[in-house]
Structures are given as C-alpha cells and as structure tokens.
Biotite code that builds the C-alpha atoms (Angstrom):
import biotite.structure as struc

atoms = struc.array([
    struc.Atom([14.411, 35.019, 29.435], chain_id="A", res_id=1, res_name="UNK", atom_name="CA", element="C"),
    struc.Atom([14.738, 31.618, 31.706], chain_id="A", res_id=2, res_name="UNK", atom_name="CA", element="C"),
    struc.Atom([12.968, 28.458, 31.053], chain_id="A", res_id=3, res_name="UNK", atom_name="CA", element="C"),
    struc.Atom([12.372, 24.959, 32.277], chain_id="A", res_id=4, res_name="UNK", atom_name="CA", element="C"),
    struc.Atom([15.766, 24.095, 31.437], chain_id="A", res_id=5, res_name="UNK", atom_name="CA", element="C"),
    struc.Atom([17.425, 26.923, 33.038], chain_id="A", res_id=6, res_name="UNK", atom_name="CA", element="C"),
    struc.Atom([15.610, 26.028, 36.476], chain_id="A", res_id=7, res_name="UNK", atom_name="CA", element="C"),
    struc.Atom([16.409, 22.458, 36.135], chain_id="A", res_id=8, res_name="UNK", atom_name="CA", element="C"),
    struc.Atom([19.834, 22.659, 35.520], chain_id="A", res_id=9, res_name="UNK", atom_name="CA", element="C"),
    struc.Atom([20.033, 25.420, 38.532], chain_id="A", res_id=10, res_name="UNK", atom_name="CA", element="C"),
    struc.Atom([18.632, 22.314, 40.632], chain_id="A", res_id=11, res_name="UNK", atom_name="CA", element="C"),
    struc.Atom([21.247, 20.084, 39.715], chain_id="A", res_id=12, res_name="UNK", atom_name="CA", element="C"),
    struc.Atom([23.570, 22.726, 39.858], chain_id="A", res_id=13, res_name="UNK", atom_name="CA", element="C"),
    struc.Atom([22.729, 22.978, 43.861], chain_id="A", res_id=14, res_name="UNK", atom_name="CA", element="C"),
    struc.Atom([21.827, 19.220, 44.522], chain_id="A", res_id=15, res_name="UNK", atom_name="CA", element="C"),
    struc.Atom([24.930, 17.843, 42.943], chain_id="A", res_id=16, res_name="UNK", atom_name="CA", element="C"),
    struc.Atom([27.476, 20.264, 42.497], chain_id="A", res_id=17, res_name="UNK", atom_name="CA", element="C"),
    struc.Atom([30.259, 18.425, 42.092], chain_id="A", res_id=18, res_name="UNK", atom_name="CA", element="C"),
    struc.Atom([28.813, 17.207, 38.354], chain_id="A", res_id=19, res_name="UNK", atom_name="CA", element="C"),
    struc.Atom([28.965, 19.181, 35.212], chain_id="A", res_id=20, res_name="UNK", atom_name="CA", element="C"),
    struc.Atom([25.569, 19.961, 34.286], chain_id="A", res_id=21, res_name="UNK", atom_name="CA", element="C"),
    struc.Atom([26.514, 21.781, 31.471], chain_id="A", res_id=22, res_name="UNK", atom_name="CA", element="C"),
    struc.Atom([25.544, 19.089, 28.484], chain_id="A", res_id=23, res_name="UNK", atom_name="CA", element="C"),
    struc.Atom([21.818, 19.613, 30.105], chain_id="A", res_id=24, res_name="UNK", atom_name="CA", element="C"),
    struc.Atom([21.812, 23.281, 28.740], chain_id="A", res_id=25, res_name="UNK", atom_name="CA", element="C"),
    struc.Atom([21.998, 22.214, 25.350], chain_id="A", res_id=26, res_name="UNK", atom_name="CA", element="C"),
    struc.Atom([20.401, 18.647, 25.334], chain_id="A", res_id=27, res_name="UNK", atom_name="CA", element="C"),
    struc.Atom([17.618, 19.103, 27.412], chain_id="A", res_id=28, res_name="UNK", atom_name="CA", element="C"),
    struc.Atom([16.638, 21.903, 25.137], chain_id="A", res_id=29, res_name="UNK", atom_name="CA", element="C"),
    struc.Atom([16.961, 19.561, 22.369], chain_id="A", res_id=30, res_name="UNK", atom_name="CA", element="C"),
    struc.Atom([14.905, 16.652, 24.157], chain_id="A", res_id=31, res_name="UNK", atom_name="CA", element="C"),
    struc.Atom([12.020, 19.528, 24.698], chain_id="A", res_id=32, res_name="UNK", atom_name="CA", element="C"),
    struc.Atom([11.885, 20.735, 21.289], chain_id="A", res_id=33, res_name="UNK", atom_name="CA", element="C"),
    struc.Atom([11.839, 17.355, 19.585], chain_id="A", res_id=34, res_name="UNK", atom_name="CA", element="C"),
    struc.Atom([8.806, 16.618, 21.813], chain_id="A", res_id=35, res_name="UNK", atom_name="CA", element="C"),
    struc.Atom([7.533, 20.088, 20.551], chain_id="A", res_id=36, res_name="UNK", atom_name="CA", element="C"),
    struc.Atom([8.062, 18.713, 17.201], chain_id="A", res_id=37, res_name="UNK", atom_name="CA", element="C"),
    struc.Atom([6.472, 15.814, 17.506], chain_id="A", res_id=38, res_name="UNK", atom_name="CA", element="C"),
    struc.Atom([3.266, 17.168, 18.612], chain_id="A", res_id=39, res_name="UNK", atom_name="CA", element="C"),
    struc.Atom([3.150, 19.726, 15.510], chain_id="A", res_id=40, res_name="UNK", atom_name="CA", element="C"),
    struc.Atom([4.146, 16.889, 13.103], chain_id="A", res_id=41, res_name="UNK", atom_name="CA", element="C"),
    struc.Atom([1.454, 14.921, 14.106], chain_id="A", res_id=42, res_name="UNK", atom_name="CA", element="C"),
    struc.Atom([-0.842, 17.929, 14.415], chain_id="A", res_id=43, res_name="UNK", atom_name="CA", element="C"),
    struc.Atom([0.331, 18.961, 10.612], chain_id="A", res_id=44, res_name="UNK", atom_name="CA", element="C"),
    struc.Atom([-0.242, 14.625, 9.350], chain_id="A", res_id=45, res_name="UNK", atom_name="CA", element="C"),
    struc.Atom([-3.672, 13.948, 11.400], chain_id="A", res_id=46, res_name="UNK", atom_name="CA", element="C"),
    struc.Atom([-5.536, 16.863, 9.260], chain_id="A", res_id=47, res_name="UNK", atom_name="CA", element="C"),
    struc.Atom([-4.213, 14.420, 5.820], chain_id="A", res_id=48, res_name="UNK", atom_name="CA", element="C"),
    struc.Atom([-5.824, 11.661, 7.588], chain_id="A", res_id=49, res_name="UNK", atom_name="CA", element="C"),
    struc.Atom([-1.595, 10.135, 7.693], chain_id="A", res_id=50, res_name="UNK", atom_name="CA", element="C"),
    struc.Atom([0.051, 9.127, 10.658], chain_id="A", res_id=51, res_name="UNK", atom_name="CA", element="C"),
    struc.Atom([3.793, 10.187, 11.082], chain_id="A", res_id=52, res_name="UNK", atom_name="CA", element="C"),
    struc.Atom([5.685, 6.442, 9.852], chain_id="A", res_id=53, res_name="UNK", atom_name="CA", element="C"),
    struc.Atom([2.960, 7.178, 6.634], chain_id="A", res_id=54, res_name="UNK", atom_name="CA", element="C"),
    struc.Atom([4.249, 10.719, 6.028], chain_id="A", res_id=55, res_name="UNK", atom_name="CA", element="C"),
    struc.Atom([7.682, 9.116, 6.337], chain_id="A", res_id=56, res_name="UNK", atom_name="CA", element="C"),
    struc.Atom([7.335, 6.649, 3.403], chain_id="A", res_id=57, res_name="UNK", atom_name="CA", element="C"),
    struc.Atom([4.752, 8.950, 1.046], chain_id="A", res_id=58, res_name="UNK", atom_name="CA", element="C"),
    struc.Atom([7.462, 11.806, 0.916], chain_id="A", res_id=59, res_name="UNK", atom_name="CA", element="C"),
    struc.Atom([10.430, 8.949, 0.740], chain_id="A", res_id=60, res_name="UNK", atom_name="CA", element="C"),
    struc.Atom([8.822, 8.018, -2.905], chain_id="A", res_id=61, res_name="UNK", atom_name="CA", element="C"),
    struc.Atom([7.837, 11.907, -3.243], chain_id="A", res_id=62, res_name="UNK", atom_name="CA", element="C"),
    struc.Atom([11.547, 12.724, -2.878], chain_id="A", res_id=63, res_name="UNK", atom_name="CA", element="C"),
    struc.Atom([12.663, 10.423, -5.465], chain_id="A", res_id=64, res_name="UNK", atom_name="CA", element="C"),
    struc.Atom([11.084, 12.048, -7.989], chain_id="A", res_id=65, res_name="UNK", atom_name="CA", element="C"),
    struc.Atom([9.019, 11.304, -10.946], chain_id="A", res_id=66, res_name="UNK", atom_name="CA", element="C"),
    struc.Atom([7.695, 8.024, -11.592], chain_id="A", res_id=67, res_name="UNK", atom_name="CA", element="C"),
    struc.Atom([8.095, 8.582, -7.341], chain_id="A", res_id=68, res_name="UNK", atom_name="CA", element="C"),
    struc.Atom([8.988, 5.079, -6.833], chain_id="A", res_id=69, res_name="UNK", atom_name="CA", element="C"),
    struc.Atom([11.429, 2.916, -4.831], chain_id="A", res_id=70, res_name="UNK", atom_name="CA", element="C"),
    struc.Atom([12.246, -0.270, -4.069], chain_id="A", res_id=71, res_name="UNK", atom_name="CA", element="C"),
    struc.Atom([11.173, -1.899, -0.736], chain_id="A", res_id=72, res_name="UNK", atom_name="CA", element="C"),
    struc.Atom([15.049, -2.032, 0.010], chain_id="A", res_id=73, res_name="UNK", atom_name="CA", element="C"),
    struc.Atom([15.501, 1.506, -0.822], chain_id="A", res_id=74, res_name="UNK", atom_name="CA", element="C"),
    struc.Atom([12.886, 2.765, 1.477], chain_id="A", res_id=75, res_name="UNK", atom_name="CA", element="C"),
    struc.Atom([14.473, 0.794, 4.434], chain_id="A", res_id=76, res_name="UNK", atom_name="CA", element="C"),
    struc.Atom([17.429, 2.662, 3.985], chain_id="A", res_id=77, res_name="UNK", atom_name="CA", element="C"),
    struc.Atom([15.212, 5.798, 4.070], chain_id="A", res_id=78, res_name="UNK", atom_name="CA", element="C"),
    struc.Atom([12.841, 4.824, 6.969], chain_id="A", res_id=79, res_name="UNK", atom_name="CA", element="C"),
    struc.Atom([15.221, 3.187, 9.134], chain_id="A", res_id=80, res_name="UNK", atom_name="CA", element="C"),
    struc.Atom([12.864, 0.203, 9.558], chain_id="A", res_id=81, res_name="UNK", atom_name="CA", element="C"),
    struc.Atom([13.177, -3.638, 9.539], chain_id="A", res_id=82, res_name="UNK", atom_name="CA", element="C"),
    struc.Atom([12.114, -5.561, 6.038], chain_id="A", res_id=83, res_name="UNK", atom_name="CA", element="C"),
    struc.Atom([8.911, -6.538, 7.878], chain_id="A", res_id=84, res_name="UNK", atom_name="CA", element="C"),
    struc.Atom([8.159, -3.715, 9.767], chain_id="A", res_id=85, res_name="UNK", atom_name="CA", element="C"),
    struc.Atom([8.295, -2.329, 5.918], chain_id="A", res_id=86, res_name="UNK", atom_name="CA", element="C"),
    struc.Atom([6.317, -4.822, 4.015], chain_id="A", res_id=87, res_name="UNK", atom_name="CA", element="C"),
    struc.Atom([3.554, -4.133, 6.710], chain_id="A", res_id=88, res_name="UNK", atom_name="CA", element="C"),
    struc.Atom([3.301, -0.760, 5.878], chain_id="A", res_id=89, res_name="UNK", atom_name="CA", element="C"),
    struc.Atom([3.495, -1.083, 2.073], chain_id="A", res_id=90, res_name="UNK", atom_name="CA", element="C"),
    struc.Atom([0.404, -3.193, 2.076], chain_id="A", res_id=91, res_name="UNK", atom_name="CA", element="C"),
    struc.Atom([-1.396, -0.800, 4.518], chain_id="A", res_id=92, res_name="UNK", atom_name="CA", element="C"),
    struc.Atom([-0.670, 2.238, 2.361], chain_id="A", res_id=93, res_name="UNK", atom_name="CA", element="C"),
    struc.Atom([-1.345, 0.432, -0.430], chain_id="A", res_id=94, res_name="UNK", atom_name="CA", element="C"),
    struc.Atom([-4.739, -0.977, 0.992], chain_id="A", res_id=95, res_name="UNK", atom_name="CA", element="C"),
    struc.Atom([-5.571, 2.853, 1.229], chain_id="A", res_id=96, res_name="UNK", atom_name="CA", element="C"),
    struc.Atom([-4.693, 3.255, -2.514], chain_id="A", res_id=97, res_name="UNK", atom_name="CA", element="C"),
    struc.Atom([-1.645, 5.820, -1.636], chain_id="A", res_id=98, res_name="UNK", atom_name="CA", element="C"),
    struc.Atom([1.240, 3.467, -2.861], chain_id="A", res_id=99, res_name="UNK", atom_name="CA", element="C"),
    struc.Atom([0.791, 0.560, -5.566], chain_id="A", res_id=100, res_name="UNK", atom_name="CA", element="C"),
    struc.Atom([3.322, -2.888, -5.808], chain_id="A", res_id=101, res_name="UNK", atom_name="CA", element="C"),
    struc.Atom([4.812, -2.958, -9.523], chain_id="A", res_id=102, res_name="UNK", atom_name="CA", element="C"),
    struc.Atom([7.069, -5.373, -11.265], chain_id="A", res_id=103, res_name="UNK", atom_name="CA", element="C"),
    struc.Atom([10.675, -4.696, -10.903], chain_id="A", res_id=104, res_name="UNK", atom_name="CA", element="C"),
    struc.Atom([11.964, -4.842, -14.878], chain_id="A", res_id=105, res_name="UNK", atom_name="CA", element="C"),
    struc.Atom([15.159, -4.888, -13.749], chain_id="A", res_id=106, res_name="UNK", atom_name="CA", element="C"),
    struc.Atom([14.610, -7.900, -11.274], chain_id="A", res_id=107, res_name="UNK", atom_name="CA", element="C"),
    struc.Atom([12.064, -10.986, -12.320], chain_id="A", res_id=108, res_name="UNK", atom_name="CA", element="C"),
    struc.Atom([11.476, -11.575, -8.252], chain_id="A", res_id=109, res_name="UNK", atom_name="CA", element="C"),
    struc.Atom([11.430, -7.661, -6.798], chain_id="A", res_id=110, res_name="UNK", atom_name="CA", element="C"),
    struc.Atom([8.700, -5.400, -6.690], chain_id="A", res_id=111, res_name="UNK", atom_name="CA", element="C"),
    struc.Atom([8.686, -1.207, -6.816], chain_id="A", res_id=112, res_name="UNK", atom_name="CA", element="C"),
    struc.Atom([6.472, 0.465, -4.644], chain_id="A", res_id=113, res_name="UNK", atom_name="CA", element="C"),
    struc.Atom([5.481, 3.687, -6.509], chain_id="A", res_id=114, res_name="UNK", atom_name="CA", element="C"),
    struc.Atom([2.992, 6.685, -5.258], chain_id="A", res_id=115, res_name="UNK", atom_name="CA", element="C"),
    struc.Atom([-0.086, 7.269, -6.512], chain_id="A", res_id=116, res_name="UNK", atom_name="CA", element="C"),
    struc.Atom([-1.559, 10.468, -7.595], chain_id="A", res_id=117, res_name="UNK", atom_name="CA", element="C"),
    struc.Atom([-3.420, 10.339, -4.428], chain_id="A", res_id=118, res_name="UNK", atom_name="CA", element="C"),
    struc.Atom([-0.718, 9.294, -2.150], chain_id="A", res_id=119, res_name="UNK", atom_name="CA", element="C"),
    struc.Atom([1.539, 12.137, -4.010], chain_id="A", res_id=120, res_name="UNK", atom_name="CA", element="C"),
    struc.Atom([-1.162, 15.027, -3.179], chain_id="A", res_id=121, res_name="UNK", atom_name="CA", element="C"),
    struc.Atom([-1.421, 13.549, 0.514], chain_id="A", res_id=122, res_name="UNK", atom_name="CA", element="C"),
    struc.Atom([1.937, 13.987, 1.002], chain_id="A", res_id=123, res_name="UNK", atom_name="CA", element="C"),
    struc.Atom([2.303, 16.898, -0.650], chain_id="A", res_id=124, res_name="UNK", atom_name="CA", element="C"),
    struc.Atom([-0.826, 18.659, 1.634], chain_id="A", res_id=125, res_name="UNK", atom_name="CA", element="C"),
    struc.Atom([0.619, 17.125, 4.622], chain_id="A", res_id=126, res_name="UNK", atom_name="CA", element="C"),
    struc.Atom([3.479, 18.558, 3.808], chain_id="A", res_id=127, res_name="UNK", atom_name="CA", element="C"),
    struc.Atom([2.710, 21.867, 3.498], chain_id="A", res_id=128, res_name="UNK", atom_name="CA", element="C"),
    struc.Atom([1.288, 21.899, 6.762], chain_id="A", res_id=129, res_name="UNK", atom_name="CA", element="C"),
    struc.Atom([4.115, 20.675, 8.354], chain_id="A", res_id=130, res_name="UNK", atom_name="CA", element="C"),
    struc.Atom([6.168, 23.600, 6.856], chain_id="A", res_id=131, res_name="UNK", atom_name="CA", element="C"),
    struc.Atom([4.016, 26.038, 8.366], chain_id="A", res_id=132, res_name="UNK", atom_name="CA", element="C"),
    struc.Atom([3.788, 24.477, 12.080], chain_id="A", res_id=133, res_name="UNK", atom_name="CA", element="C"),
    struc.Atom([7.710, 24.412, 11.453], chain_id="A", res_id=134, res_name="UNK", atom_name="CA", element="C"),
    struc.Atom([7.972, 27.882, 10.387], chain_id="A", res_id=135, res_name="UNK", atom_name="CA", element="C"),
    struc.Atom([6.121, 28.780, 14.018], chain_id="A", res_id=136, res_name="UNK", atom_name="CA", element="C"),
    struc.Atom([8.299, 26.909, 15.834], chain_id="A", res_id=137, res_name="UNK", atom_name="CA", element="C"),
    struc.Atom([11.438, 28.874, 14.543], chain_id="A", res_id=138, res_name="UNK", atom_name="CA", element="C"),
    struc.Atom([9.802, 32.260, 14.205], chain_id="A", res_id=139, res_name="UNK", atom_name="CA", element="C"),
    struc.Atom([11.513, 33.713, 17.178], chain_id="A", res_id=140, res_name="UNK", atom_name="CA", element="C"),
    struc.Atom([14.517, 33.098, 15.399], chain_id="A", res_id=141, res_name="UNK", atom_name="CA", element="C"),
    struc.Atom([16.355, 35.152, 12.614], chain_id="A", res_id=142, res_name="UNK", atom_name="CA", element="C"),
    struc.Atom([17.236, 33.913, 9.094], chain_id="A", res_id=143, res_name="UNK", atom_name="CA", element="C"),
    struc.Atom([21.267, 34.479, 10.117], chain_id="A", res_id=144, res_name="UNK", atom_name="CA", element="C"),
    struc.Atom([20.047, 32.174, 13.184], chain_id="A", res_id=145, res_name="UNK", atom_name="CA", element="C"),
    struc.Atom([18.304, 29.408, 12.203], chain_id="A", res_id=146, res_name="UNK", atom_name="CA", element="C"),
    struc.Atom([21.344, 29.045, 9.980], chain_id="A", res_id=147, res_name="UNK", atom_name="CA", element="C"),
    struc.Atom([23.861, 29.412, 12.569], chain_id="A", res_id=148, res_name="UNK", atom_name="CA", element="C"),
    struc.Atom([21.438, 26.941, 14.571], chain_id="A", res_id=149, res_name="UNK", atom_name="CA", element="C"),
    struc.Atom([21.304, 24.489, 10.984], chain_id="A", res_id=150, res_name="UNK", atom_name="CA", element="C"),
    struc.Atom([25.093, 24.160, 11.007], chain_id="A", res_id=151, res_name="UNK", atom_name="CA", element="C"),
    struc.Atom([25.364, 23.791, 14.096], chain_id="A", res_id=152, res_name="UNK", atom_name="CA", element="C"),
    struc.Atom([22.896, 21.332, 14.448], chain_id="A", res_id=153, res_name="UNK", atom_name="CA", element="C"),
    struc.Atom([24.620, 19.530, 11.829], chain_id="A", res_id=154, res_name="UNK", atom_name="CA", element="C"),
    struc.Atom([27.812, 19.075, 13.722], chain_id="A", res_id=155, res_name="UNK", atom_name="CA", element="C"),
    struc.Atom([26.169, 17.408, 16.157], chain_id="A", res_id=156, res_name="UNK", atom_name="CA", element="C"),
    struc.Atom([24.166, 14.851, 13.377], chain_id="A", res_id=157, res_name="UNK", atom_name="CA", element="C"),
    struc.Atom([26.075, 14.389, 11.163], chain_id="A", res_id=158, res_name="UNK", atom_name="CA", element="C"),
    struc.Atom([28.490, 11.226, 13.135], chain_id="A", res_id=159, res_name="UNK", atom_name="CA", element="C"),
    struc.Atom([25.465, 9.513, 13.699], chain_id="A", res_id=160, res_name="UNK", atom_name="CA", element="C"),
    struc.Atom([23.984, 9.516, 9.880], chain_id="A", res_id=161, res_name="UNK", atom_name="CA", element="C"),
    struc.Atom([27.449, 8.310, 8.803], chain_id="A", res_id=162, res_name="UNK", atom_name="CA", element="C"),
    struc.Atom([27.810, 5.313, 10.662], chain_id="A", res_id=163, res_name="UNK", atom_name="CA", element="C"),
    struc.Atom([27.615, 2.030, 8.518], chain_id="A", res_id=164, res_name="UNK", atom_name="CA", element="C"),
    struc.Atom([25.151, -0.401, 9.309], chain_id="A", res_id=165, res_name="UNK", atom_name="CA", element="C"),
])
C-alpha cells in the first residue's frame, strides 16, 4: 500500500539524491497523523461545546482526582502554558461555570481551581468521544501493534518530556 509520503519521499529521492531522505519516512508520517489528530480532537471537543486548550485543563483537574482540583501552578506544569495565558483561561472556564477559584488552606494568598460537577461531566463526555475517534484512527492496527507502535513512540518522546525547564 503507498501513500503521500511514499511519493514524496520518491521525489526527493530523484530531485536530490545525494540527501538522505530517510527521516521523511517516519516523520512525515508523524506530521500527517498529528494533523489527522487534530481534526478528530476537535471534531470529538466541538460536540461538548469545549475547544481543545478547554479539554486540556477540564481533564488536567479530572486526572487529579477527587476533590479534582489544582493549583494554577500545577496546571501550568500540565498545560505547558504561561501564568497569564493560564489565568485567562481559568476565568473563562470559570465564567462558563466548569471550574470555580477556592481558597488555598494551605496558602493565605493562592487560590485552587477545582471542577465542577458540570465541568467534570463535560470532560468526561468529551472524553469519551475522543476515545472513540481515537480508536478509528488506530483500527487498522493490531493490539500487538499499537503496542509495538506505543513503545516505540515513546522512545522517540520521552527526551523531550524530560528536559527541565
């Protein structure tokens, strides 16, 4: 079976021969299916009324479990966003009545952000619909191969989430 990659690559292969080509057979593959992704993730958020960077923090306070709430610091870390970039979105969430602002107990001047019981079953809809778009997306695949395709996967990640700062 040949795809958009393999002609592409052929291309380069003729125009430029004297490059290795080679990393495009495995990263332009990536590149295509993240777009892929992208459009199913947005697909699987727009019918909870949530917008991907929405999904993002809902199922960061889902994740943490019960009372589901973080600090605005914690979330950073989990969103990969600036303070303000973060504060902007807790008060539009909130303004929709998915997150709330609490008193810190263990800090006079911070604040938690915790998930309401709407925000919880938004997330946990939206959720559910991302799983299944996902699910299409790998069902030409075996269970011994999206494993294989996991670790490997991994590999490749795993530098990148383990750099400080």
């Amino acid at each position: 079976m040949e795809d958009e990659v393999d002609r592409l690559v052929a291309a380069w292969r003729r125009e430029r021969p004297d490059l290795d080509v080679e990393p495009l057979e495995v990263l332009s593959r990536v590149s295509r299916l993240a777009r892929h992704l992208d459009r199913a993730r947005r697909l699987a958020f727009s019918e909870h009324q949530l917008e991907p960077w929405e999904f993002d923090v809902l199922t960061a306070l889902r994740r943490a479990g019960t009372p589901y709430q973080l600090s605005p610091g914690q979330l950073l870390t989990q969103t990969l966003v600036t303070s303000g970039t973060m504060t902007n979105r807790i008060d539009r969430l909130a303004k929709k009545g998915l997150v709330e602002r609490l008193p810190d107990p263990s800090d006079r001047r911070g604040v938690l952000v915790r998930l309401t019981d709407e925000g919880r079953d938004r997330a946990d809809q939206a959720l559910a619909g991302l799983l299944e778009q996902e699910r299409a997306i790998l069902g030409e695949l075996s269970r011994a191969q999206r494993a294989e395709l996991a670790g490997l996967l991994r590999q490749l990640t795993a530098p990148f989430d383990n750099i400080p700062g």
